[in-house]
C-alpha positions, 0 to 999 in steps of 0.5 A: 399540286391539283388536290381535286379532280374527277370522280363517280357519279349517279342518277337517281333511281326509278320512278318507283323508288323516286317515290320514296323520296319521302324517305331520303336517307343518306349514307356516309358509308356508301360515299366511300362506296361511291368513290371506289365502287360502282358504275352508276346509272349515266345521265344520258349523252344529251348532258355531253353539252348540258344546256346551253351554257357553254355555248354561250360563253364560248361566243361571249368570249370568241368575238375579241380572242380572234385578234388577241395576244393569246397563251393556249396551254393544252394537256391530255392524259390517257389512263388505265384502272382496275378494283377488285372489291372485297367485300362486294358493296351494293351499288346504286341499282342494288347490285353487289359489284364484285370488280371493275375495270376503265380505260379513262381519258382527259383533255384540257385547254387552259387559255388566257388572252390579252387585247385593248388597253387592259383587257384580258379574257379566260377561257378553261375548258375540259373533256373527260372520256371513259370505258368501263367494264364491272363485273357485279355477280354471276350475272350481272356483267356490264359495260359503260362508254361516256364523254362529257364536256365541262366549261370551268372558267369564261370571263372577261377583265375590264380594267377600270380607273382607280387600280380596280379590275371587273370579271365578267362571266364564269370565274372560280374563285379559289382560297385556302392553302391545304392539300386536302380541305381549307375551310376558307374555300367558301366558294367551291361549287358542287362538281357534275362528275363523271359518272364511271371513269376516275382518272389521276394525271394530276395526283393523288388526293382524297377525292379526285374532282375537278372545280367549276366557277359561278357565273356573276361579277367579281371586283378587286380594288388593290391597295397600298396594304392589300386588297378588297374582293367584293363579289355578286353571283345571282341564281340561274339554273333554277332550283333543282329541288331535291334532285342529287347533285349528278343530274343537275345542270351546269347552271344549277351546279355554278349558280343554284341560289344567289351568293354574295362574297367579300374579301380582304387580303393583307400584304403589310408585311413581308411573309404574314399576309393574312385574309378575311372571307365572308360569303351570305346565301340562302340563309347560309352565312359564313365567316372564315380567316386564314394566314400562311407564314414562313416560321425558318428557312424552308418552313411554311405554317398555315392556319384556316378557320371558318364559321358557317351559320348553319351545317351542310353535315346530315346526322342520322336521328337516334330515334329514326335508327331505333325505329327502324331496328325495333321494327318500324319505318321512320319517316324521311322527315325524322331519319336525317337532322341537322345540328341546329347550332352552326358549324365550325372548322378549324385546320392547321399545316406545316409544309417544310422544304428539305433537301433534294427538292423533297417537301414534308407535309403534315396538316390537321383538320377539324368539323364541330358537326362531324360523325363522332365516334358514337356517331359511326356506331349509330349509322352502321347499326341502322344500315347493316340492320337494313341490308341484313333485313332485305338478305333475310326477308326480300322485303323491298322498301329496305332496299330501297333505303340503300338505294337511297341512301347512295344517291344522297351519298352521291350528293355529299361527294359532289360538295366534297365534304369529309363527314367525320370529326378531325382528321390528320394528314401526313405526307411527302413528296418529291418534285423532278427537276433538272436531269431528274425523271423521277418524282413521287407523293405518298401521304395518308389521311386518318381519320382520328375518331374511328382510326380509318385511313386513305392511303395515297401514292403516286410515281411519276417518270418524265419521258420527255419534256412536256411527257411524264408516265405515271403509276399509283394506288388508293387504299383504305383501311380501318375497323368494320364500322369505320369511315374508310374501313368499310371497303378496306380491301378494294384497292384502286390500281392505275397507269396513265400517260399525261403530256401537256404543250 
């Protein structure tokens, strides 16, 4: 199963709140909003091709794919939504979006190709469409139209003496075996999504995204007990500074800084195979290890763990809240700290195959740089302090803030990052197969500090082969100041085709 697709996206402000980028406060609260809430401001359709990336790779790899031995999987869905939002979240323009309808679409080619003595190309490519319409107060209607197109692999294998393969290009490589977060996905590069439309042919999950390589080189030499990845990707796209995440480039979201990566995986043993990760970038080093091992018949248990040298979690300063509730206005420098110690992540799962081709999942997932419980309470007091401030007074900078804090959130869900402490996952589902039309997923993400929960479920119905409808929902419940509870009564509802040949 897919875990991540596509999802929201936003612009920064205007020039005017831009210059209150000295104050650049991000919210965790508003990434839920950003998840479900509101169409955003679009980037404009120039980014339909961004830079001249895809392009390039796309001759890069035409020249021998004319003569080669291909296999072309192509895949289209088509997908209607509708959320309506109690109570009404701020958007990222500081409208309070009340509803929101799209009509979504998604194509895909997947192509792999072989030639020469060896020789192999990948090419996988997406286009994502959408048609919104949101209703954001008495008289703040809108529509949005957009379609993108997003280059996730292009890259050639050579094959060299000595049982090595070389990629050259565009790769996303992938590690980690849990359904929602693995922390030894060291590798996975913020997402250019899509700025309105969401669409789920793929599934249910947290976040729906999809994933993107980085441009480099990858080596893998195979071995009698395993094999070793080394891995050189350098930086690009140029520094896109303090830009969010949404208006970077398809260089700067693949290749941002110069990344070295190293891999071990073991295959001495019949079912426990475990593996060794390393990445070092921009001062950021990290060390992760992972096994996945069948304990019975029907019974996989997966452990991950990594180590970073530093966290990607923003925590909102005591002292910056308290200024702000007794009157003042912290500096952007004194609102948001890092943990100055690094950062670990642990994650543990069982998957247990029963009968009728139904699977049972239950997974655990822990950040030691995560919101706590004190915490949430810290952020949520300085945050409704400052919307029941702007209500009270109209005094602008305080909406400022919220806007602010939005497109900093924007940018945490692009890197995909949960910012809570320990959450538990627990799920089931059912795959058709033979004369079955049938299959479903239900599961649900709780956060274990604040007691907040993401419910997901997804039926599917095979028409024909190749062909499937499905139907599903997002909902998310909790106390007022919790991490899913915020917006607990803005269910997400959709009905989509997918087909594939």
């Amino acid at each position: 199963m897919s875990r991540h697709r596509s999802s929201v996206g936003l612009r920064w402000p205007s020039k005017r709140i831009a210059a209150l980028h000295r104050l650049p406060i991000r919210s965790v609260w508003a990434a839920r909003c950003a998840l479900r809430c509101a169409p955003m401001a679009a980037r404009s359709l120039r980014h339909l091709i961004g830079d001249t990336t895809l392009a390039s790779w796309l001759l890069f790899l035409a020249s021998g794919i004319a003569l080669a031995d291909c296999d072309n999987r192509f895949s289209g869905a088509v997908e209607a939504s509708k959320q309506q939002f109690e109570p009404a979240p701020m958007n990222y323009l500081g409208q309070q979006l009340v509803s929101k309808g799209s009509l979504n679409t998604a194509w895909s080619l997947d192509q792999g190709c072989s030639f020469g003595d060896g020789y192999k190309t990948r090419l996988k490519a997406m286009v994502n469409g959408s048609a919104s319409s949101g209703h954001a107060g008495a008289e703040q209607a809108s529509s949005r139209r957009w379609a993108r197109i997003y280059l996730n692999e292009a890259y050639l294998t050579v094959p060299v003496p000595g049982e090595v393969l070389i990629d050259l290009g565009k790769k996303d490589i992938t590690n980690g075996y849990l359904l929602f977060l693995s922390p030894m996905d060291v590798l996975r590069r913020p997402m250019g999504r899509p700025p309105y439309g969401v669409i789920n042919e793929a599934g249910p999950s947290w976040r729906s995204s999809y994933r993107e390589g980085s441009v480099g080189i990858d080596a893998t030499r195979f071995l009698d007990g395993g094999s070793i990845e080394l891995a050189a990707f350098p930086a690009l796209g140029g520094s896109p500074g303090d830009q969010p995440v949404a208006n970077w480039s398809s260089l700067q979201r693949s290749n941002d800084s110069a990344m070295v990566y190293a891999a071990y995986s073991a295959n001495l043993w019949k079912s426990f195979n475990p593996k060794l990760v390393a990445l070092s970038t921009s001062g950021r080093h990290v060390l992760g290890a992972g096994v996945s091992d069948v304990l019975a018949e029907g019974v996989v248990f997966t452990m991950e763990y990594a180590h970073a040298s530093r966290s990607q979690v923003h925590r909102l300063s005591e002292q910056a809240a308290d200024t702000l509730i007794s009157g003042g206005f912290p500096s952007g420098s004194s609102v948001l700290e890092r943990t100055p110690r690094g950062s670990n992540q642990l994650a543990a799962g069982v998957r247990i195959n029963g009968p009728q081709k139904t699977t049972l999942i239950g997974e655990f997932y822990y950040q030691s740089d995560g919101y706590a419980k004190s915490d949430w309470d810290r952020y949520f007091r300085f945050t409704n302090f400052a919307l029941a401030a702007h209500r009270a007074s109209g005094f602008q900078p305080y909406l400022d803030y919220q806007r602010l804090l939005l497109s900093a959130a924007d940018s945490d869900g692009s890197r995909n990052l949960l910012l809570g402490r320990a959450y538990l996952t627990l799920g089931a589902e059912h795959s058709a197969q033979g004369d079955e039309r049938i299959g479903w997923h239900a599961s649900v993400l709780r956060n274990a500090n604040d007691r907040s929960s993401l419910l997901n479920l997804h039926l599917t119905y095979l028409v024909a082969p190749g062909s499937q409808l499905y139907l599903g929902g997002r909902w998310m419940s909790g106390g007022e100041r919790s991490e899913f509870g915020r917006f607990g009564q803005s269910p997400l509802l959709y009905f989509g085709l997918k087909f594939s040949l």
